[in-house]
C-alpha positions in Angstrom: 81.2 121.4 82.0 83.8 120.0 84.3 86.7 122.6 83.2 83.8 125.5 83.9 83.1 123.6 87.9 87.2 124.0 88.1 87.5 127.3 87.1 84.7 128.8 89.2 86.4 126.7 92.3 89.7 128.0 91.5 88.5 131.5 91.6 86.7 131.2 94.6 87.9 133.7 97.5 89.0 130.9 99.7 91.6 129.0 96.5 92.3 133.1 95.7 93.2 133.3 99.2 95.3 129.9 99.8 97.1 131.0 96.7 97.8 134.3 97.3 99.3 133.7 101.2 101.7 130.9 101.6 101.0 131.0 105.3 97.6 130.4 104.7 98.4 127.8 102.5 100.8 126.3 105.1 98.5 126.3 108.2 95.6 124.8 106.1 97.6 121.9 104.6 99.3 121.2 108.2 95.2 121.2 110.0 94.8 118.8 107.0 98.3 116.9 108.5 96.0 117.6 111.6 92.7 116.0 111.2 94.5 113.1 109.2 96.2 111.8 112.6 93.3 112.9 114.3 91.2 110.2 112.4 94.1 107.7 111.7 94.9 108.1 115.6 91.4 107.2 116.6 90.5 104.7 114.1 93.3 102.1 113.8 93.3 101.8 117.7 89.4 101.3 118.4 90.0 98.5 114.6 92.5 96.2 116.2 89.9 96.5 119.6 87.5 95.3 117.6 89.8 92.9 116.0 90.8 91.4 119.1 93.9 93.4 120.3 93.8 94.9 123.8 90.7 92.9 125.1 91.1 94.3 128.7 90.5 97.8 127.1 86.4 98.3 127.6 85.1 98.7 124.6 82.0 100.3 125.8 83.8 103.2 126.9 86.6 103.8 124.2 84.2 103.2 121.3 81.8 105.8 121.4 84.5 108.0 121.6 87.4 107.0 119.6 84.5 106.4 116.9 83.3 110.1 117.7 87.2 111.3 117.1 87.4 109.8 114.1 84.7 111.0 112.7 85.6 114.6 114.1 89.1 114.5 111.8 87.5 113.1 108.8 84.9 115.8 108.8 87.9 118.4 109.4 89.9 116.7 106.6 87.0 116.2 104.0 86.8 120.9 104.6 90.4 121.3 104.1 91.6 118.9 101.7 88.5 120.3 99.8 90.1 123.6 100.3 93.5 122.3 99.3 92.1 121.1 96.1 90.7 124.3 95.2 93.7 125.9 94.8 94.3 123.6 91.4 91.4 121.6 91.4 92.0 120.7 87.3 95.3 119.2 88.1 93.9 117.9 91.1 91.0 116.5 89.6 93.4 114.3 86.9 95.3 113.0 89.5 95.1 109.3 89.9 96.6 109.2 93.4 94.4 111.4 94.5 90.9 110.1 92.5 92.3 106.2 94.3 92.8 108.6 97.3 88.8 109.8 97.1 87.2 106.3 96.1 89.2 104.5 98.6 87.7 106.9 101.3 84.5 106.7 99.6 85.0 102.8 100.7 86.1 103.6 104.5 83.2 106.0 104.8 80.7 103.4 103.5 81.5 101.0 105.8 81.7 102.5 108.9 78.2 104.2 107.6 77.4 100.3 107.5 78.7 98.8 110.7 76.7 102.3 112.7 73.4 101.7 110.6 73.1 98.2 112.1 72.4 96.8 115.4 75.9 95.2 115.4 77.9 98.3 116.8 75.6 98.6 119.8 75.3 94.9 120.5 79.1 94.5 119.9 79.5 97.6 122.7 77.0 96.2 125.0 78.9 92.6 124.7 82.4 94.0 124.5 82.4 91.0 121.8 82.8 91.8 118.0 81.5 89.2 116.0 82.9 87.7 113.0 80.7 90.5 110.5 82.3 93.6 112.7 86.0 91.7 113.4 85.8 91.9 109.1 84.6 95.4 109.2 87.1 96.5 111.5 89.7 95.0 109.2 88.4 96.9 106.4 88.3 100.1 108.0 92.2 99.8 109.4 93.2 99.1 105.8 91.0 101.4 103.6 91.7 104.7 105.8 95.8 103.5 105.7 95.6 102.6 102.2 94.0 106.5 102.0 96.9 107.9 104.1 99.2 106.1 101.5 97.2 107.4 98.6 97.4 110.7 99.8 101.4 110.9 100.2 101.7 109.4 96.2 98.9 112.7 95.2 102.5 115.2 95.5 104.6 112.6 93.4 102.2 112.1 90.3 
């Protein structure tokens, strides 16, 4: 079942495409390159505000947004490193770089999905205090989405 889901991927117009054009393939991997830094960029500063670091920065105003940023590049990464993938999603698929890539975001995503769903990440704007609960959070996040950006490099040498 799994090697039918990879060929019908891999023949999909868009992996024809990326295969076909090496510029395509080029400007698709660096928006990839893109959104990655675009999420990294805004994540890791609004963690180590959270954290602790840069307590004269106003939480209340760089949260919302850096927190909207990030989400913005994950979004744009999750399309094309799908898009990526389906240009050999078989070899892809038995990667193990890339399958600790894909759980460890599974992990990064889950917990931002949990410090938003709760009345923390309001509070903890209104109160430009994090408490203990978000300070932990925030230390998950900065490590699971670098850990990610780590797992991803390793995917080309496997």
């Amino acid at each position: 079942m799994a090697a039918e889901l990879f060929e019908w991927i891999a023949a999909a117009p868009p992996a024809v495409a990326l295969r076909r054009s090496a510029l395509l393939y080029i400007v698709v991997n660096a928006a990839h390159i893109l959104s990655i830094a675009l999420l990294i960029g805004a994540i890791l500063p609004l963690d180590l505000r959270l954290m602790g670091w840069f307590p004269s920065v106003p939480l209340a105003v760089i949260g919302p947004f850096l927190s909207a940023a990030a989400a913005t590049g994950l979004a744009l990464a999750i399309v094309t490193g799908t898009l990526l993938f389906s240009v050999r999603p078989a070899e892809y698929a038995e990667n193990p770089a890339l399958l600790a890539k894909l759980s460890i975001i599974a992990l990064g995503i889950a917990n931002a999905a949990l410090v938003h769903a709760g009345r923390g990440w309001h509070k903890t704007l209104a109160d430009e205090i994090a408490p203990t609960r978000i300070r932990i959070a925030a230390a998950i996040s900065a490590a699971a989405w670098i850990a990610s950006l780590l797992a991803g490099r390793w995917i080309g040498f496997l």
